[in-house]
N, C-alpha and C positions, 0 to 999 in steps of 0.2 A: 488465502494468501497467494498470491501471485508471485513465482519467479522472474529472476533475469533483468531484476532493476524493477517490478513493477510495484506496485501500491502492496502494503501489507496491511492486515488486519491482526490489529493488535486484540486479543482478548483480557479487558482487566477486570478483578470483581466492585462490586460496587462499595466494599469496608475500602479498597483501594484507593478508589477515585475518590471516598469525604477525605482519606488523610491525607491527596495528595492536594484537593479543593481544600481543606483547614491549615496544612502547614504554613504556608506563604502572609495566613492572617494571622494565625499567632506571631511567626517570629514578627511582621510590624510593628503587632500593637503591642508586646511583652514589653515590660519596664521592670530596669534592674531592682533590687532591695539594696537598699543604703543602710548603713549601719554607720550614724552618729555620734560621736564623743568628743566631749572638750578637753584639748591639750591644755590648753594654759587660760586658768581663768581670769588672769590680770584685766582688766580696762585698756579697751583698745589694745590688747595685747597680741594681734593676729593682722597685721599690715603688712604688706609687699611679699607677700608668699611664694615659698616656691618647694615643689618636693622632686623627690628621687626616689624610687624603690633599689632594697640592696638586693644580694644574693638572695637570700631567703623572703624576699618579694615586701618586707619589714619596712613601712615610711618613715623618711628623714625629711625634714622640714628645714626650711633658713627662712625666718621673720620679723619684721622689726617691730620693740615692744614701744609704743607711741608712749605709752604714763610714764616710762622710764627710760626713753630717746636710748636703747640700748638695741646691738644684734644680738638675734635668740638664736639657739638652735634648740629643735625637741626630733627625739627618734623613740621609736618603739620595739623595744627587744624580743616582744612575742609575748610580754607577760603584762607589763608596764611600760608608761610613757617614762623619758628621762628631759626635764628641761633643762637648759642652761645660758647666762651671759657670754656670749663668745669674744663680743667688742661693747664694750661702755664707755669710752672716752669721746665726751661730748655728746653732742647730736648724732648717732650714726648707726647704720642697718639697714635704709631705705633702699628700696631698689636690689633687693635680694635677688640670687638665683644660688641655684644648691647643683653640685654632679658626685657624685661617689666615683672613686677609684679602683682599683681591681681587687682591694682587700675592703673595699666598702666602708674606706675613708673619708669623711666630707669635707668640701671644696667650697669655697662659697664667696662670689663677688656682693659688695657690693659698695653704697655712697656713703663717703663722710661727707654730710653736713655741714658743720664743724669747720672742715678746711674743704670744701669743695673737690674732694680727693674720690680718686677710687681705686678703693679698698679690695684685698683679697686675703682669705684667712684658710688655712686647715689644718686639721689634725693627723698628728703623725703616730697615732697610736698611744701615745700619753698625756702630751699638753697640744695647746693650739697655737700655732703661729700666724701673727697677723703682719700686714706691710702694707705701705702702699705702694698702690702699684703706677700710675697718672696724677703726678699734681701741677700740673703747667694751666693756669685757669681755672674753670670751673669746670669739671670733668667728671664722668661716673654713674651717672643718672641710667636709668633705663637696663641694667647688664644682663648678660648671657654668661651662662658661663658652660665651658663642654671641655672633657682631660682627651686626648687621643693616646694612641696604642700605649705611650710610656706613660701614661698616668699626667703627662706636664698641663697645667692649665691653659685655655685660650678664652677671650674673656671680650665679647663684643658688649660696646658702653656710646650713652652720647656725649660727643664735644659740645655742652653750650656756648661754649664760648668764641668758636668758629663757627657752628651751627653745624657739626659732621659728624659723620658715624666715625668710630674708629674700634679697631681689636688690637692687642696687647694677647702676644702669648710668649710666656716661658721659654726660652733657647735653652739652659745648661744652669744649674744649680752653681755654686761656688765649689771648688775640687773639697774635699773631704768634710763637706758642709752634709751630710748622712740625711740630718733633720730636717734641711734645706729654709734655716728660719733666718738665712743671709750673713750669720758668726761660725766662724770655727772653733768649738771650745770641747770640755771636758765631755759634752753632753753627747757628741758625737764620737767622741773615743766611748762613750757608756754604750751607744746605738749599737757600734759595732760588734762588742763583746755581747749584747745582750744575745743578737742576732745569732754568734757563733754558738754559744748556749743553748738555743734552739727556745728563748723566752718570749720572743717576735718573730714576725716575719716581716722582712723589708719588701717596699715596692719595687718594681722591676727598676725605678729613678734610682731609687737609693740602694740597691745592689752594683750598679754601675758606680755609683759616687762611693759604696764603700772598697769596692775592690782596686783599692789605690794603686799594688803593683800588676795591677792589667791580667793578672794569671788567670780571669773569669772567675772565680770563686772568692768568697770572705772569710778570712782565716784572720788566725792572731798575728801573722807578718803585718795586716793592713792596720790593725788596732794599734801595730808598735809605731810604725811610721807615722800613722797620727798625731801617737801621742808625743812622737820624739819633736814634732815640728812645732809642735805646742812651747813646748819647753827648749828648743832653740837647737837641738839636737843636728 
């Protein structure tokens, strides 16, 4: 070994040199193990797919079931798959895309058929709200869909009808709309209360929509003003 910048002689043994001659061809040629199972065994029940892993790394799925022209959702809790009809009116669920939220709520664009609309659905912890979100022509086809920091959806889709890309996102819920399913009713003075009970936990959206007098926190002052404006108060 030569100092002072010059050439070194490296000493390795030779068990060294095969592992370091084998490593670089195993990780190539190595092929993961797949582990197979059928969600939903309907007929043609698995069209326009899209997943999301939640916190616990757990797949959620958004699919549209063709034999029953319905939007699917299916998630797996760590024990069992859960499927369900999320949207069945009419022809509609093509052109899925799925995102989860920061309590691993699903989010999910996609096309009505039907009315050439495009659709956007999710749940708030209890039921599902659906809407549309584009119905000016035939619109919806192809979607993306991704929540940023507040959880608010953004939702890129094709215009057929101009032949353009277009995204639609979420500005600001309806004020004491909690559920954000576009009414102010009983259901959101229930949100609020349950919240304060500690029976849910709201999304960072619907913490701001429920803290009606601005104090940063949700108390039973916000649950009264609710409900007072409901009944005329």
């Amino acid at each position: 070994m030569a100092g002072g910048g010059g050439f070194w002689e490296l000493l390795v043994s030779p068990a060294l040199l095969f592992a370091l001659a084998t490593i670089p061809l195993l990780s190539a040629t190595a092929q993961g193990v797949w582990e197979i199972v059928t969600v939903d065994n309907i007929v043609f029940g698995g069209c326009f797919t899209s997943i999301a892993l939640d916190s616990f790394d757990r797949p959620h799925i958004s699919y549209y079931d063709a034999s029953n022209r319905d939007l699917k959702y299916a998630h797996y809790d760590g024990m069992v798959w859960h499927v369900e009809a999320v949207d069945s009116v009419g022809r509609i669920g093509e052109h899925t895309s799925i995102a989860l939220d920061s309590f691993d709520r699903p989010h999910i664009s996609y096309y009505d058929a039907s009315n050439r609309d495009l659709k956007y659905a999710h749940y708030d912890g209890m039921v599902w709200h659906v809407e549309a979100v584009d119905s000016v022509g035939r619109v919806g086809e192809h979607t993306s869909i991704a929540l940023d920091s507040f959880d608010r959806p953004h939702v890129s889709y094709y215009d057929w009808t101009n032949r353009n890309l277009k995204n639609a996102h979420c500005l600001r819920f309806l004020p004491d709309d909690v559920n954000m399913d576009g009414v102010v009713d009983s259901q959101d003075v229930r949100l609020i209360l349950q919240a304060i009970c500690g029976f849910i936990v709201l999304t960072p959206e619907q913490e701001e929509i429920a803290d009606v007098n601005g104090d940063n926190q949700v108390t039973w002052e916000d649950a009264e003003i609710v409900a007072g404006r409901l009944i005329g108060e």
